[in-house]
TILUM-376714 format. One line per 2 residues: number of its first residue (from 1); their letters; for each residue x, y, z of N, C-alpha, C. Coordinates in nm, 2 decimals. Atoms other than C-alpha are relative to their C-alpha. Layout:
<rs>
NUM	A	X Y Z X Y Z X Y Z ~ ...
</rs>
This chain:
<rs>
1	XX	-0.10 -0.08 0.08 8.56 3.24 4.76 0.01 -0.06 -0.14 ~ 0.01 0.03 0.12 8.56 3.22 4.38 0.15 -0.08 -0.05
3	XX	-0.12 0.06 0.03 8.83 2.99 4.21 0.16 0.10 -0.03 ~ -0.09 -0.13 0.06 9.04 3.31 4.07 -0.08 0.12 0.07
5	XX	0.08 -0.14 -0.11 8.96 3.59 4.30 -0.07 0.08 -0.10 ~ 0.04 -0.15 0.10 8.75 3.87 4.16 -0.07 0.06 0.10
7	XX	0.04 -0.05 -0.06 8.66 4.16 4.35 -0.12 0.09 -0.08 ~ 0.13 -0.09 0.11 8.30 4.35 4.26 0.02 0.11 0.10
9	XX	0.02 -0.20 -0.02 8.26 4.75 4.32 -0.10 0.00 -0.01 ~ 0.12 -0.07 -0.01 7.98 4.94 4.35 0.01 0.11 0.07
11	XX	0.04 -0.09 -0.07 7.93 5.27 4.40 -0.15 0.07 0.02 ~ 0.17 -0.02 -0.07 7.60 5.44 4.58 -0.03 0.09 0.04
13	XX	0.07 -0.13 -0.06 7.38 5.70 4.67 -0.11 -0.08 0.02 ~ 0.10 -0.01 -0.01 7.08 5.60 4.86 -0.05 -0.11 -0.11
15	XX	0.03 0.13 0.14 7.04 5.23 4.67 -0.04 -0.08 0.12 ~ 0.00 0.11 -0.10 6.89 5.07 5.01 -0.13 -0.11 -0.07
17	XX	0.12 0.06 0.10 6.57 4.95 4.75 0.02 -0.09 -0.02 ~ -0.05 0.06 0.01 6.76 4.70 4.60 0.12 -0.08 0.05
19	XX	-0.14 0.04 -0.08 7.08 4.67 4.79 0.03 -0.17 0.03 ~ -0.03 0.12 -0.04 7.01 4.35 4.94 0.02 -0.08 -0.11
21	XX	-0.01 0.10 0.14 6.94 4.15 4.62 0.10 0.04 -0.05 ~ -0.12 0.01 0.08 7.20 4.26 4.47 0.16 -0.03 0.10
23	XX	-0.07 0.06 -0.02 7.43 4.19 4.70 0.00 -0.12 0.06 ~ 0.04 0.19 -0.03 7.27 3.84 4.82 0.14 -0.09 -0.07
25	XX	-0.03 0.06 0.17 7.39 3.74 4.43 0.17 -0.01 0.00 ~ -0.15 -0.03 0.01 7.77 3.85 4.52 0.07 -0.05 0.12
27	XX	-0.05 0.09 -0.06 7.84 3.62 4.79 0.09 -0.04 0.00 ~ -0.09 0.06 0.06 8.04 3.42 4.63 0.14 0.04 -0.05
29	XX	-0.13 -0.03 0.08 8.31 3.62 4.51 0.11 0.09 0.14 ~ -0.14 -0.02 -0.10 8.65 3.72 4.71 -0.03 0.15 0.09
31	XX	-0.04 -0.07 -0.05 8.59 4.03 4.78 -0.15 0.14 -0.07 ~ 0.13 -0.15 0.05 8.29 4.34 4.77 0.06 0.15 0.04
33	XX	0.03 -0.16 -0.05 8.35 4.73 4.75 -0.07 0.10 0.00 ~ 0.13 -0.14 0.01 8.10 4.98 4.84 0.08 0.14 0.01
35	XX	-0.05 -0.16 -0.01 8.25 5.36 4.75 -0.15 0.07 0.04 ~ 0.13 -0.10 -0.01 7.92 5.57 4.91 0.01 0.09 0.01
37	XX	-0.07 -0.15 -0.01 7.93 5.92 4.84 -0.10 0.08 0.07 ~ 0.07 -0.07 -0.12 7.67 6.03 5.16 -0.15 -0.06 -0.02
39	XX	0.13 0.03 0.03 7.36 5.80 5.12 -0.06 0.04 0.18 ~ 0.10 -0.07 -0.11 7.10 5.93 5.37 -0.13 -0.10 0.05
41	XX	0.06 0.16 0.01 6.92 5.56 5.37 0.04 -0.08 0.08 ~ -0.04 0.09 -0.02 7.03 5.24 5.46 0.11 -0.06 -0.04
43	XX	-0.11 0.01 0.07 7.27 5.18 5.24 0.10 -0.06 0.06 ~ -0.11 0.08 -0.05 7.55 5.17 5.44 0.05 -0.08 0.10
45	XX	0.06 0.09 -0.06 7.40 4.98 5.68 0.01 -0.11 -0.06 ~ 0.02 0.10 0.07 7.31 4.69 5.44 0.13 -0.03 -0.11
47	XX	-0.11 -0.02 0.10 7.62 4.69 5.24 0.11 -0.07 0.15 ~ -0.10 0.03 -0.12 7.82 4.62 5.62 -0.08 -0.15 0.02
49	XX	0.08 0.14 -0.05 7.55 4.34 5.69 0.04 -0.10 -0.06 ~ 0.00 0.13 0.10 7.65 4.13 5.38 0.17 0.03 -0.01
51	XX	-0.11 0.03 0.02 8.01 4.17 5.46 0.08 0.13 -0.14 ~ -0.09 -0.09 0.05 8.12 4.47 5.21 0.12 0.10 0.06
53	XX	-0.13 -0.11 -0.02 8.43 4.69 5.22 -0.04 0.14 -0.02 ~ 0.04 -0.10 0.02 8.28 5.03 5.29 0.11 0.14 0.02
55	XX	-0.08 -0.12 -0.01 8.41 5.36 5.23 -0.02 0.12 -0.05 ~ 0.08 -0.15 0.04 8.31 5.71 5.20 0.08 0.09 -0.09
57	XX	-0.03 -0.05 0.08 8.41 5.92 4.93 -0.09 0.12 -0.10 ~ 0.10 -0.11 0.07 8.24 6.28 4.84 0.00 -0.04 -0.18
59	XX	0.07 0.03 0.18 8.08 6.24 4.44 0.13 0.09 -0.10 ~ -0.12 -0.13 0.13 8.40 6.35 4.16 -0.10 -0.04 -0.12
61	XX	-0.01 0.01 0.17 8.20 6.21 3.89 -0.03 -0.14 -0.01 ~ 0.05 0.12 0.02 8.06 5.91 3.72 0.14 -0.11 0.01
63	XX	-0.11 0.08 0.05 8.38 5.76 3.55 0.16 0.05 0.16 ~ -0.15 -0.02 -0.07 8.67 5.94 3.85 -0.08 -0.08 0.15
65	XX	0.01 0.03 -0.10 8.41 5.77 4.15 0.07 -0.12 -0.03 ~ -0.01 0.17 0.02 8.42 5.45 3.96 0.15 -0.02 0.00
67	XX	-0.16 0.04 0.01 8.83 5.45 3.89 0.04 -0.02 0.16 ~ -0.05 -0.04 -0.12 8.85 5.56 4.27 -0.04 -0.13 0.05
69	XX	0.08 0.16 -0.05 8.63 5.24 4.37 0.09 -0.11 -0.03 ~ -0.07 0.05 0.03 8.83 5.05 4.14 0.15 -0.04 0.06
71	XX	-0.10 0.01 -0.04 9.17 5.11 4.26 0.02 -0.04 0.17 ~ 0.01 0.07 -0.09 9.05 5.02 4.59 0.00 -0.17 0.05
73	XX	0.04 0.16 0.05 8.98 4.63 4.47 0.17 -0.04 0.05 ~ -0.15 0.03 -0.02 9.29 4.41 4.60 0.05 -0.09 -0.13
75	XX	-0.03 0.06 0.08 9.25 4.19 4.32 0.02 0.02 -0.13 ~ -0.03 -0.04 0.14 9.34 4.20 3.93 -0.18 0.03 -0.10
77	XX	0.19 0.00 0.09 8.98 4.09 3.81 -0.06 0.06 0.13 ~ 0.10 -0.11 -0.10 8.72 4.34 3.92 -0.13 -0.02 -0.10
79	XX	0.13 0.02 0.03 8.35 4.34 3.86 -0.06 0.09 0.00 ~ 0.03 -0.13 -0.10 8.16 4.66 3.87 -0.19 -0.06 -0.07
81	XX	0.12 0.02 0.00 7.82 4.63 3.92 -0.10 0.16 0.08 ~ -0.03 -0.12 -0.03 7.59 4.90 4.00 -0.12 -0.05 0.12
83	XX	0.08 0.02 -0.04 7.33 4.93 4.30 -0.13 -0.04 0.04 ~ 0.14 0.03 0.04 7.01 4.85 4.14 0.01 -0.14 -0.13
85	XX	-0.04 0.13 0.12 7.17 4.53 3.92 -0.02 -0.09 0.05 ~ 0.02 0.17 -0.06 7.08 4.16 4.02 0.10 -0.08 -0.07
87	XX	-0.08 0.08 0.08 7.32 3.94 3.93 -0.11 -0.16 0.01 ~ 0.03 0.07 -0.03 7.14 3.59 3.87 0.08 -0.16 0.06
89	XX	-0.11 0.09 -0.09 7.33 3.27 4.05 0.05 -0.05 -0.10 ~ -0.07 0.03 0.13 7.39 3.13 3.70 0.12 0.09 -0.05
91	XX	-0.13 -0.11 0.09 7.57 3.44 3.57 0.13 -0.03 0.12 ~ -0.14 -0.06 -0.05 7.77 3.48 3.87 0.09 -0.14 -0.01
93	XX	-0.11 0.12 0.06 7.92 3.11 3.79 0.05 0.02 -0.11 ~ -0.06 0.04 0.13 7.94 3.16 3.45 0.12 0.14 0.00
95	XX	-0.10 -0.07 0.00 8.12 3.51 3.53 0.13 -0.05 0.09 ~ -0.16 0.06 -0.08 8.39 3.30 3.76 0.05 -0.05 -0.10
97	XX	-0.08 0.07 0.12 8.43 3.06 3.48 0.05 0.02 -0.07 ~ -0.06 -0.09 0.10 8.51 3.30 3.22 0.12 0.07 0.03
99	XX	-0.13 -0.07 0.00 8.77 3.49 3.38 0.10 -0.17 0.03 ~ -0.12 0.10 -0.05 8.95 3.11 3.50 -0.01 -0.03 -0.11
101	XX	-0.02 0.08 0.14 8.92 3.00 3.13 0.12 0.14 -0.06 ~ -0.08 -0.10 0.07 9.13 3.34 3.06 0.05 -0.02 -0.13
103	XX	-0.02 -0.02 0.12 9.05 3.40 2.71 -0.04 0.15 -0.03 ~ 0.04 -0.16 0.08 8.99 3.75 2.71 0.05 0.07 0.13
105	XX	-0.05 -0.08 -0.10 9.10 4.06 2.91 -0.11 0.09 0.06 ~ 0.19 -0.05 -0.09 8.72 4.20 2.96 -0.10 -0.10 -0.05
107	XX	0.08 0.04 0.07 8.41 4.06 2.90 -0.13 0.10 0.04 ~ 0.08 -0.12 0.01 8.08 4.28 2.80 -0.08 -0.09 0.09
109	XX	0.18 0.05 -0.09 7.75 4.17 3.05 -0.15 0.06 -0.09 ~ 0.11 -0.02 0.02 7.41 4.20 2.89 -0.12 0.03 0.14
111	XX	0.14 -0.04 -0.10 7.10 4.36 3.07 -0.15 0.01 -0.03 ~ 0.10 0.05 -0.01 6.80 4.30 3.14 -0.12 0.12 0.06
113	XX	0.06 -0.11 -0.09 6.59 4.62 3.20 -0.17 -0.01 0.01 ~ 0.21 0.01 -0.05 6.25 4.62 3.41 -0.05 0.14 -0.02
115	XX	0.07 -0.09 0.09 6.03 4.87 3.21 -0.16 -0.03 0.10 ~ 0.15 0.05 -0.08 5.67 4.91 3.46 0.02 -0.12 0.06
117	XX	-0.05 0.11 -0.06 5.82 4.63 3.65 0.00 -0.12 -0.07 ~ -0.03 0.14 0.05 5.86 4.36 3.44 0.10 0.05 -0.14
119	XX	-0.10 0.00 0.11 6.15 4.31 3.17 -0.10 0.03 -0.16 ~ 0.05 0.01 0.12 6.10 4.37 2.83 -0.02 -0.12 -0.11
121	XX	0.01 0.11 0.04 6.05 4.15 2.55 0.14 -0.07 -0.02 ~ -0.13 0.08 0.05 6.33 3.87 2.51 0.03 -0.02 -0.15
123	XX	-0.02 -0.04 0.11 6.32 3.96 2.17 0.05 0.10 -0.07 ~ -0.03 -0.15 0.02 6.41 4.29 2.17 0.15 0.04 0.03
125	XX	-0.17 -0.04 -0.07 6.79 4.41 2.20 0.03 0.03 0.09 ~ 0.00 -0.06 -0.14 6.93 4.44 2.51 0.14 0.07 0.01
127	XX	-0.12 -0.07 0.02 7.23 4.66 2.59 0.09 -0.10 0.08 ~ -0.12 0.12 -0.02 7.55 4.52 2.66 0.09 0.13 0.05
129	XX	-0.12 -0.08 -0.03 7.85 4.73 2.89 0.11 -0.11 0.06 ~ -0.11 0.11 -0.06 8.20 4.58 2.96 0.03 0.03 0.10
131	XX	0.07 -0.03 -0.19 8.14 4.55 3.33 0.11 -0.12 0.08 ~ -0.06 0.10 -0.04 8.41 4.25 3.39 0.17 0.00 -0.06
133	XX	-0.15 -0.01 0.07 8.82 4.29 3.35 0.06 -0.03 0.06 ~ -0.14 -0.02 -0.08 9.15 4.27 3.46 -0.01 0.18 0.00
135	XX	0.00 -0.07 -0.06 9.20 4.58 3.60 0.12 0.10 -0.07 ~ -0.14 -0.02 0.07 9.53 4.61 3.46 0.00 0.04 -0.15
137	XX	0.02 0.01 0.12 9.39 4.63 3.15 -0.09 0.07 -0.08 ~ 0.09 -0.08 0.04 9.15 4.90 3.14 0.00 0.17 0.07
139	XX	-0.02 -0.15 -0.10 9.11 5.28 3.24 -0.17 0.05 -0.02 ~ 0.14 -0.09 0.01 8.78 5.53 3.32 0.03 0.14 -0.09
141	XX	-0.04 -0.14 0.12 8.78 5.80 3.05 -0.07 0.12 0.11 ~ 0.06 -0.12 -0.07 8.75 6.08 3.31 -0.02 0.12 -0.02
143	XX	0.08 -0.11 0.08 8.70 6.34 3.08 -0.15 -0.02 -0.02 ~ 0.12 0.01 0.02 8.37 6.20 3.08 -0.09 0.03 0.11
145	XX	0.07 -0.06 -0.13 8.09 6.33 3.29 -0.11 -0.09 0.01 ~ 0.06 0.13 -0.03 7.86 6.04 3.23 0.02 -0.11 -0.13
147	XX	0.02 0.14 0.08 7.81 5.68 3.02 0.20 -0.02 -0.01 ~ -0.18 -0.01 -0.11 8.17 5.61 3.22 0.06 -0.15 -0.09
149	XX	-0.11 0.08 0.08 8.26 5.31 3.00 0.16 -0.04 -0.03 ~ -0.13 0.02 0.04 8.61 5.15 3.04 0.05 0.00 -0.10
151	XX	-0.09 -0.02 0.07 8.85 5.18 2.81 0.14 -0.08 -0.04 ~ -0.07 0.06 0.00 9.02 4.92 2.70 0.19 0.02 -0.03
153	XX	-0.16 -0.01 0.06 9.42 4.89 2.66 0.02 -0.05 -0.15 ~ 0.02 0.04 0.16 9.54 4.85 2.31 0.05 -0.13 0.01
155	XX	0.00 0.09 0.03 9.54 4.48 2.22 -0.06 -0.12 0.07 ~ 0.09 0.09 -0.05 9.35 4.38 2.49 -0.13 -0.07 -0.08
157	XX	0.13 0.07 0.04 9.08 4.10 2.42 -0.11 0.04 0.08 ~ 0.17 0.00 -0.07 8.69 4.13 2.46 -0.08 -0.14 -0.06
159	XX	0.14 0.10 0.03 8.41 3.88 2.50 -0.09 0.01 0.09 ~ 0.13 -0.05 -0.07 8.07 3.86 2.63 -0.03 -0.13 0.05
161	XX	0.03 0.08 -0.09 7.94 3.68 2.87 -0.19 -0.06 -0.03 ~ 0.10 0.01 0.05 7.63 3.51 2.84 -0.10 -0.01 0.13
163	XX	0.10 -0.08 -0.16 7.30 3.61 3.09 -0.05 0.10 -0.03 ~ 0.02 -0.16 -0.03 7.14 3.91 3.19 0.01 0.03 0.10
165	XX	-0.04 -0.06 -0.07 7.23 4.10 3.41 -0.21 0.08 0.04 ~ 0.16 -0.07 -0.04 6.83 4.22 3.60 0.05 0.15 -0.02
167	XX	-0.07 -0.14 -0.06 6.88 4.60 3.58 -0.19 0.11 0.07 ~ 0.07 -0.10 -0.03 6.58 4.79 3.81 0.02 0.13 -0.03
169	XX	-0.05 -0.12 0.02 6.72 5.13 3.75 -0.10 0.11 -0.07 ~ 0.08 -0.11 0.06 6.45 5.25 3.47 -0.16 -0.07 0.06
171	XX	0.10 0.08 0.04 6.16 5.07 3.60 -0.15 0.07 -0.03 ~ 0.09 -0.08 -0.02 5.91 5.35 3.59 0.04 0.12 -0.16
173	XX	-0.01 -0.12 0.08 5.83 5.63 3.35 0.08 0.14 0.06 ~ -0.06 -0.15 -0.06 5.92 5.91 3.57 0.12 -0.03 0.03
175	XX	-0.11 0.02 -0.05 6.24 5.74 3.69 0.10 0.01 -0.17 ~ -0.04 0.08 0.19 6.33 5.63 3.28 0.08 0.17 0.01
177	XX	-0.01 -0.14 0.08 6.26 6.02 3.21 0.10 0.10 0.04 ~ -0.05 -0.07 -0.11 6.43 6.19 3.52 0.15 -0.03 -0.01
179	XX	-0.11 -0.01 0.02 6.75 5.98 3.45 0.04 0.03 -0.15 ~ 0.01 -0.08 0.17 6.72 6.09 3.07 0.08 0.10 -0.03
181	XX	0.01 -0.16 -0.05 6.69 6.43 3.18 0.20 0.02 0.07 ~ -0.15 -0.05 -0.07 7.01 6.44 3.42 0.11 -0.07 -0.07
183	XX	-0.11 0.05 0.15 7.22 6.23 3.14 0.03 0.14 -0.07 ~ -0.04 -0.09 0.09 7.15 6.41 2.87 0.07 0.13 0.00
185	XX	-0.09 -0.12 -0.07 7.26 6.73 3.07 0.13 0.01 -0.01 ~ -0.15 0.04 -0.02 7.60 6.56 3.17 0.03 -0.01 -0.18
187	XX	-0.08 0.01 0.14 7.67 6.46 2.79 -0.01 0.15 -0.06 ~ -0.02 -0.12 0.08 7.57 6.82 2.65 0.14 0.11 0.06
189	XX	-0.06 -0.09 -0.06 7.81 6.96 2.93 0.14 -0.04 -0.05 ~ -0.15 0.07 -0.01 8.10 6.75 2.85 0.01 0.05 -0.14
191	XX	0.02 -0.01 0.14 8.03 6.78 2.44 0.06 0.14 0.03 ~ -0.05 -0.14 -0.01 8.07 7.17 2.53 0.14 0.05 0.06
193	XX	-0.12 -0.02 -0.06 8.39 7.16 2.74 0.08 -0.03 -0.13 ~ -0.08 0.04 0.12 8.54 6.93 2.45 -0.01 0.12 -0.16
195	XX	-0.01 -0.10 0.11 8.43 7.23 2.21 -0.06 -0.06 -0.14 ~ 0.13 0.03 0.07 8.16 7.04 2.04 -0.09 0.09 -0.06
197	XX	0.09 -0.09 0.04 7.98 7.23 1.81 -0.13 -0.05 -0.05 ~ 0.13 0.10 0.01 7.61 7.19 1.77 -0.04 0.03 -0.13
199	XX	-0.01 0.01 0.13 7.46 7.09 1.48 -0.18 0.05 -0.01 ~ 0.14 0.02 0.01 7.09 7.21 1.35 -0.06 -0.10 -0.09
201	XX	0.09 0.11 0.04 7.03 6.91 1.11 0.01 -0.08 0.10 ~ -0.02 0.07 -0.08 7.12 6.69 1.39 -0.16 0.03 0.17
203	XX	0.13 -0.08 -0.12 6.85 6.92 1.64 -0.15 -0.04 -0.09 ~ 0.07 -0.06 0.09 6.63 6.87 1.35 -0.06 -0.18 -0.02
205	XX	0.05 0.12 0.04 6.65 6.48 1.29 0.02 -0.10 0.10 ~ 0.01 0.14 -0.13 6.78 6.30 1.58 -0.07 -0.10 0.08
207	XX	0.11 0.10 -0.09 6.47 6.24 1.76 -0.10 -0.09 -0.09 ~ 0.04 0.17 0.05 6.31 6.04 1.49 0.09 -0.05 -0.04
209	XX	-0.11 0.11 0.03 6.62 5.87 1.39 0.03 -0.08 0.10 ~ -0.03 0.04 -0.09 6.66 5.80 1.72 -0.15 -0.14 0.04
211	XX	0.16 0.09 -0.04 6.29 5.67 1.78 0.01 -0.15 -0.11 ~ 0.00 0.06 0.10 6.33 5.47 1.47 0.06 -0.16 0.05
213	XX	-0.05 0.06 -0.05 6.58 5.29 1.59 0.03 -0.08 0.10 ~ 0.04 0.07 -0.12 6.48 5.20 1.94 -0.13 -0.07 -0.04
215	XX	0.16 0.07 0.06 6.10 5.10 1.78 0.01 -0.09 -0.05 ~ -0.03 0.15 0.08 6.20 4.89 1.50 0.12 -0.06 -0.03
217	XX	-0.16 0.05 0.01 6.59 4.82 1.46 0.00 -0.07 0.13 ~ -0.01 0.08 -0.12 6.61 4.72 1.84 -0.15 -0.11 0.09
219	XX	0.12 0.10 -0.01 6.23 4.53 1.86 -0.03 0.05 0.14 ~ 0.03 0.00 -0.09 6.13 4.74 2.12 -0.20 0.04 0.01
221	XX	0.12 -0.02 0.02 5.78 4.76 1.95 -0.03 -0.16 0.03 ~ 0.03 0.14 -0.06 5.78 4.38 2.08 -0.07 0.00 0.11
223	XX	0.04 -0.02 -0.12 5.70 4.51 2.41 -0.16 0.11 0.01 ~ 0.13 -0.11 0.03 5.38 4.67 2.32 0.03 0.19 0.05
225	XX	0.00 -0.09 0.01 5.30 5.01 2.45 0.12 0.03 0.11 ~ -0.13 -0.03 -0.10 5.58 4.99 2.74 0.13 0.02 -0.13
227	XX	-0.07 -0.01 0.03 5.79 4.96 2.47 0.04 0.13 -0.12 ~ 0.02 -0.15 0.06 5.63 5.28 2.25 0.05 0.09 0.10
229	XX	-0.03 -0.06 -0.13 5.69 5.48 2.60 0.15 -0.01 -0.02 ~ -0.12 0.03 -0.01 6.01 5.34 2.62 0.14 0.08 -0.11
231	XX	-0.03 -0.06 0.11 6.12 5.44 2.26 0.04 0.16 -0.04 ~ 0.06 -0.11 -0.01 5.97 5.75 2.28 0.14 0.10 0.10
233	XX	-0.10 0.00 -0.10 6.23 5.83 2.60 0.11 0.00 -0.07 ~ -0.17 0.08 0.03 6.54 5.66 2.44 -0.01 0.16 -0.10
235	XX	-0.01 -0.11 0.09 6.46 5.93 2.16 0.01 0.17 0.03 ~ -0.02 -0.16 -0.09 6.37 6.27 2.39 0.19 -0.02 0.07
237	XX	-0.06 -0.02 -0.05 6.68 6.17 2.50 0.15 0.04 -0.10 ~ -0.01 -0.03 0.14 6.88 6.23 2.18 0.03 0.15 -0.02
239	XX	0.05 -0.11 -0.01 6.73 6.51 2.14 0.05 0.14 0.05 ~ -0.02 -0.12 -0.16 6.76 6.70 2.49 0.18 0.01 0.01
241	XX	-0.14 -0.03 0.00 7.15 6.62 2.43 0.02 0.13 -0.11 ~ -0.03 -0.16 0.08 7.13 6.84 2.13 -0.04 0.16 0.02
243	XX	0.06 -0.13 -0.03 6.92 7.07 2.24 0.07 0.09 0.13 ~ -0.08 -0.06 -0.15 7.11 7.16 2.60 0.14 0.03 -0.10
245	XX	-0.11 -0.08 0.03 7.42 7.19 2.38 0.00 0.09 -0.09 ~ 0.03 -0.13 0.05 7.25 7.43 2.18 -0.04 0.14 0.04
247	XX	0.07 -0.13 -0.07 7.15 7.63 2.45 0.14 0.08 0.08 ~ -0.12 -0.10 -0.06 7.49 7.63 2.61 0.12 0.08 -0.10
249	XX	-0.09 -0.04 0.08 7.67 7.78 2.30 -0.09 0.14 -0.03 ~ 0.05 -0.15 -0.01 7.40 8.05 2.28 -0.02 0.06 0.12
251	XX	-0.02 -0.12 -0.11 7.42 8.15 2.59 0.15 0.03 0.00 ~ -0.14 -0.03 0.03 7.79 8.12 2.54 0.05 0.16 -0.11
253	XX	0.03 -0.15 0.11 7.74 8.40 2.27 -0.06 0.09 -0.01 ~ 0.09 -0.11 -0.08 7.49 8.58 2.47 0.10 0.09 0.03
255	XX	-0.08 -0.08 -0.12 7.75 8.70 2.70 0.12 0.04 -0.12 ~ -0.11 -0.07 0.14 8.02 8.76 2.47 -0.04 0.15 -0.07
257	XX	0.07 -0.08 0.03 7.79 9.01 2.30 -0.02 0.10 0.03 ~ 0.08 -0.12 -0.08 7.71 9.18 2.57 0.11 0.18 -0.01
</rs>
């Protein structure tokens, strides 16, 4: 049991790939909850074996599974981690330490993504989400239909933790592209509800502004051609947001028409 309890979450579909390792790594801490919303795998098999708190819960959504997970946690500090994340045994000490030194009300985690199975370059920028809080202290913007991001309370403190977090998730081209693909979808859908209007210099320049920026601003031309590939992706993805919310405002104006 960790010095200051902290309970980790995780929610799943069909994550029996990874499962173990990632929850090997979480041992140590007070308390594990698996929300699974019908995995058809192992899953919830391997999640029972390493001692998690399981519990079934049909799919509302990225950000309303994750709140629902959450509010399941008995403790204040919560951890969310996702399926296909490794924690390494260093981090998860240095994430105890950090919350018992309580100088902040979240702290962000850095990741470590395996690109064609091996990480990228350690030179190259790595993303950072605030994946570690008091509980008390943060909300899921459920208006959102994905990149579920807590929400800090006003005045709360942030700091980052130091590590990476492994993340399997993109490690393949078809996987990278496939989850691109069903993002970008969710962001153009939500953009549209909120009454987002699309833009054609934005359809027009995004995707090299966007490439630009993953290639040489974030050093992911460090990583040779995994990292052109890579780039390439981060940018169609951009893109495919503009472009699906330009499709659903003309078809929006199709039918109107008619």
């Amino acid at each position: 049991m960790s010095h200051i309890p902290i309970s980790v979450f995780i929610i799943t579909l069909n994550e029996e790939k990874y499962l173990k390792q990632v929850l090997e790594c979480l041992q140590n801490f007070d308390e594990i909850v698996l929300v699974d919303s019908g995995s058809t795998d192992n899953t919830v098999e391997i999640a029972k074996q390493y001692g998690a708190k399981v519990y079934h819960q049909d799919w509302l959504g990225f950000a309303k599974q994750k709140s629902h997970a959450m509010s399941l946690c008995k403790n204040d500090w919560v951890l969310n981690i996702d399926g296909d994340e490794i924690l390494g045994a260093e981090l998860a000490d240095i994430i105890q330490s950090s919350v018992d030194e309580q100088r902040a009300d979240a702290y962000r985690l850095y990741f470590e993504d395996v690109f064609w199975h091996m990480p990228m370059s350690a030179n190259s920028k790595k993303r950072s989400i605030v994946r570690l809080y008091n509980k008390n202290k943060v909300q899921f913007p459920t208006d959102r239909l994905v990149h579920e991001n807590v929400k800090l309370a006003k005045g709360a403190k942030e700091k980052d933790v130091a590590g990476l977090v492994t993340h399997h998730g993109y490690h393949s081209t078809e996987m990278l592209m496939e989850k691109q693909n069903k993002y970008s979808s969710l962001k153009a859908q939500e953009k549209f509800n909120k009454g987002k209007k699309p833009s054609w210099l934005k359809l027009c320049l995004v995707f090299p502004l966007m490439f630009v920026k993953a290639y040489v601003i974030e050093g992911m031309f460090l990583s040779g051609r995994r990292g052109l590939v890579h780039a390439y992706i981060s940018a169609m993805y951009g893109f495919l947001k503009e472009a699906k919310l330009h499709e659903l405002h003309f078809i929006e104006k199709h039918k109107r028409n008619k």
